[in-house]
Each structure stands twice: as C-alpha cells, then as structure tokens.
C-alpha positions as CSV (number, residue, x, y, z in Angstrom):
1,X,-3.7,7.0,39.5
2,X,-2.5,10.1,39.0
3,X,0.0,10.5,35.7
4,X,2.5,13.4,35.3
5,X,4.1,14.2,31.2
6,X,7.2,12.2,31.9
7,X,5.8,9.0,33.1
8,X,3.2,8.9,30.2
9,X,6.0,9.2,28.1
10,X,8.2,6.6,29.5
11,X,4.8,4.4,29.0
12,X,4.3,5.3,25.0
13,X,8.0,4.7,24.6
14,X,7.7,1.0,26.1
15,X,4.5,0.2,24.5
16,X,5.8,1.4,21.2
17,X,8.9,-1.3,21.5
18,X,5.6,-3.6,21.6
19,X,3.4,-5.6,19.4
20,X,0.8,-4.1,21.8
21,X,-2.0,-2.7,19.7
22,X,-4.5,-1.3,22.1
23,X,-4.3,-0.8,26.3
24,X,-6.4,0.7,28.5
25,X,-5.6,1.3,32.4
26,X,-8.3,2.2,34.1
27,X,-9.2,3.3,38.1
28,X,-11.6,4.8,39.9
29,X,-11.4,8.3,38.7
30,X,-9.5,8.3,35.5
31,X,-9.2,6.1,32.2
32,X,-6.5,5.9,30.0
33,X,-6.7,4.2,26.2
34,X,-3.3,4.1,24.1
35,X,-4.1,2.6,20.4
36,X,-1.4,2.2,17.9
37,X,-1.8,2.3,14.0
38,X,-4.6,5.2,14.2
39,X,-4.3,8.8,12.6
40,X,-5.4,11.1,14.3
41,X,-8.4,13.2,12.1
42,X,-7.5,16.1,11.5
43,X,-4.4,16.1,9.8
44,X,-1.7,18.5,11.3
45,X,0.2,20.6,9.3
46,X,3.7,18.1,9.8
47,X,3.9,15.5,7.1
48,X,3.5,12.0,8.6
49,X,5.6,8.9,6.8
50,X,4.2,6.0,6.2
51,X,6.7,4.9,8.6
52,X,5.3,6.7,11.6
53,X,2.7,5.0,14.0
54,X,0.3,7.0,15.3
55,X,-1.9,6.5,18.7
56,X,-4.8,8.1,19.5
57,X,-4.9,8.2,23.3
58,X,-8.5,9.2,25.5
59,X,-8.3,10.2,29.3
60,X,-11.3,10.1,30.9
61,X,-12.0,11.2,34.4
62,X,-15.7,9.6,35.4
63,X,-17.2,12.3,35.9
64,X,-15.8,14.2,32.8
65,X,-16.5,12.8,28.5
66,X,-13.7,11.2,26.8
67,X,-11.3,13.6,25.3
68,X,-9.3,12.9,22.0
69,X,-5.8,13.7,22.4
70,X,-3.1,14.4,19.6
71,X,-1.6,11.8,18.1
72,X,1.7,9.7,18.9
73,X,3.6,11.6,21.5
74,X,6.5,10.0,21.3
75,X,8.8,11.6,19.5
76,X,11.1,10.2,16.3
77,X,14.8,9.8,16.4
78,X,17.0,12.1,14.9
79,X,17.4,10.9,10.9
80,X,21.6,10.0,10.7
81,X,23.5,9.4,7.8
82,X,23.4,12.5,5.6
83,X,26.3,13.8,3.6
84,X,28.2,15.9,6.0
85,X,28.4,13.0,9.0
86,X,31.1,10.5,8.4
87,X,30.7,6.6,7.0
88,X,30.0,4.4,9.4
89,X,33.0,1.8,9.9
90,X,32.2,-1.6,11.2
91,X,35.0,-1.5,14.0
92,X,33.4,1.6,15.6
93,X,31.5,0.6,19.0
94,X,28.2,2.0,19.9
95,X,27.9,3.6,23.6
96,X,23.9,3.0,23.8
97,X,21.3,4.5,26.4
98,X,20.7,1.9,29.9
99,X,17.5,3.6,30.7
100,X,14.3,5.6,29.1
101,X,15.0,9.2,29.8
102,X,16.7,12.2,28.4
103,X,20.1,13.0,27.0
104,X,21.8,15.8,28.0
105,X,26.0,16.6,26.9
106,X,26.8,18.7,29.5
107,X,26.3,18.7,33.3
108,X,25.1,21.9,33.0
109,X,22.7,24.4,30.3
110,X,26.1,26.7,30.7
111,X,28.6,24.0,30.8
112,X,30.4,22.5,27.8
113,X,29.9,19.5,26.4
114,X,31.7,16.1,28.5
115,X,32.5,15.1,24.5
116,X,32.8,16.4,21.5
117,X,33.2,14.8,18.0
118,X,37.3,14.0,17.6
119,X,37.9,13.5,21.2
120,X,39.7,10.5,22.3
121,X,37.7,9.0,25.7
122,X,38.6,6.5,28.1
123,X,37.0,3.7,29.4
124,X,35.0,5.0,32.5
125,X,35.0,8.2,31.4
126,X,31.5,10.3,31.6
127,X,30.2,10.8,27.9
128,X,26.5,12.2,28.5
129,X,23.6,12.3,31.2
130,X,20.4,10.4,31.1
131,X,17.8,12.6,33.0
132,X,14.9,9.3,34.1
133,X,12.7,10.1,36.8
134,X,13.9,13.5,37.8
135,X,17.6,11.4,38.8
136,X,20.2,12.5,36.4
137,X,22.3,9.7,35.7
138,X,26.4,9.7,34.2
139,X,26.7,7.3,31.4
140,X,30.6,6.7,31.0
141,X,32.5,5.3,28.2
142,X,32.7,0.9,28.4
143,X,35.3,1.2,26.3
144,X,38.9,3.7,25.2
145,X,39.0,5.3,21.9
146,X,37.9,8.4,19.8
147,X,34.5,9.8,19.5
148,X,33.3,9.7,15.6
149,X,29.8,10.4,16.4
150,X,27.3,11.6,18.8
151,X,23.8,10.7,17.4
152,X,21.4,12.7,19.8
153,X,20.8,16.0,20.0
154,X,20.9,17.7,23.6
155,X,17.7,17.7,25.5
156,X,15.9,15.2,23.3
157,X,14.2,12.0,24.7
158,X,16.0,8.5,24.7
159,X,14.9,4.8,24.7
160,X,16.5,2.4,26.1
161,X,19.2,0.4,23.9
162,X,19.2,3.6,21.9
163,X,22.6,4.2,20.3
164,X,23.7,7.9,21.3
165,X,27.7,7.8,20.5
166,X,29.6,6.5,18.2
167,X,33.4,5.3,19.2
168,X,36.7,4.4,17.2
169,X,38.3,1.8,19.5
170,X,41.7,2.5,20.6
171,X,44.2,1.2,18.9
C-alpha cells in the first residue's frame, strides 16, 4: 500500500481533527504508526507551543527496521488577528474550504490573484483554487459582497471547514 507525500498528509490532517491517539495501518510490505501527543527527541531548532501536538510516525518496510520520522507534519495555520488586519465584524461571512487540499489565489504562478482585499465579489464568483488529489478545484463566492479578508497564504495546505476569506455582505 504504497503512500505518496500528499496522501499522508491528507491522512495526518484527518486524524488530527480526531480524538485518535495512536493508528497503525499495516500490509504485507510496509507499516505505518501515527501517535499524537509525542515529541519528538531531539528538539529542533523551531520553538514548539504548548499548543502544538506532535506525532511521532515509524514506516517500516519488513524487510527493513523501524525508522523514526520528524515530528507532526502537518503544518499550523497562519496566526490572524495582529494589528495591521482589520477587526473582525460579526456580519462578515466566512467563505471556508469544501475539501483537504491546497489553496492557491490565482489560476496561475504568473497570474494575479481572482481577489484581492477591498474587492467587491458576487455570488458564484471564483475566489481561490483548492489543489486535492492532483484535481484543482474553483471555490466561488455563496454569497455578494466585499472581501475584508483573505486568511491563507498562497500555496499553503488547507483543511476542510477551514475559513480562507473573509466577506462583507452586500448591502
């Protein structure tokens, strides 16, 4: 049961929306273990919170010993809310990620962006891509209104339910 980087990721993200503490997923030629709540030893030289949950993950072909990997791989969202982005107001509506994947802003590397910050959007309108299993999929606007924030940065990995825009209704 071959795994490729992407699908092992999807995997850490979904067990990491768990209470799962420990899984293992074994076949005939390889072994996987994913534990949460364990640091790995030796410390790295980024500064862990005491928020964080780390996994130490082992992949074991048969023939081959187990092998320590680094810690969590699954990436922390972006920290919001410093001084230079705007208050959040309780009428603004979220457009959130459908799927596990990655968020990209343009449709292209040498494209602009399909929003930007003070844009007004309408309902349907495309607002980001979610790359998920090599398919790169448009994630349009459910509602009309001006974009306040976007809260991902381009390339970075997404969960699902994940808020990535921020919208000022229409009014």
């Amino acid at each position: 049961m071959p795994l490729d980087f992407n699908q092992l990721r999807e995997l850490l993200a979904a067990i990491a929306q768990t209470d799962i503490a420990e899984l293992t997923l074994k076949s005939a030629d390889f072994e996987l273990t994913v534990r949460k709540g364990v640091l790995p030893s030796p410390p790295s030289s980024t500064p862990v919170s005491a928020g964080n949950a780390a996994a130490e993950i082992t992949a074991t072909p048969s023939s081959v010993a187990a092998i320590p990997a680094v810690g969590s791989l699954i990436p922390e969202p972006a920290v919001r809310g410093t001084s230079t982005s705007p208050p959040v107001d309780s009428k603004w509506e979220e457009v959130k990620s459908p799927m596990v994947g990655t968020f990209y802003r343009s449709p292209a590397p040498d494209e602009p962006p399909f929003v930007e910050v003070g844009d007004r959007i309408r309902n349907g309108q495309t607002v980001c891509i979610i790359e998920a299993m090599k398919l790169m999929n448009e994630i349009e606007a459910e509602i009309s209104g001006q974009v306040m924030e976007v809260l991902v940065e381009n390339g970075e990995p997404v969960e699902y339910g994940q808020p990535l825009l921020r919208i000022n209704p229409a009014q």
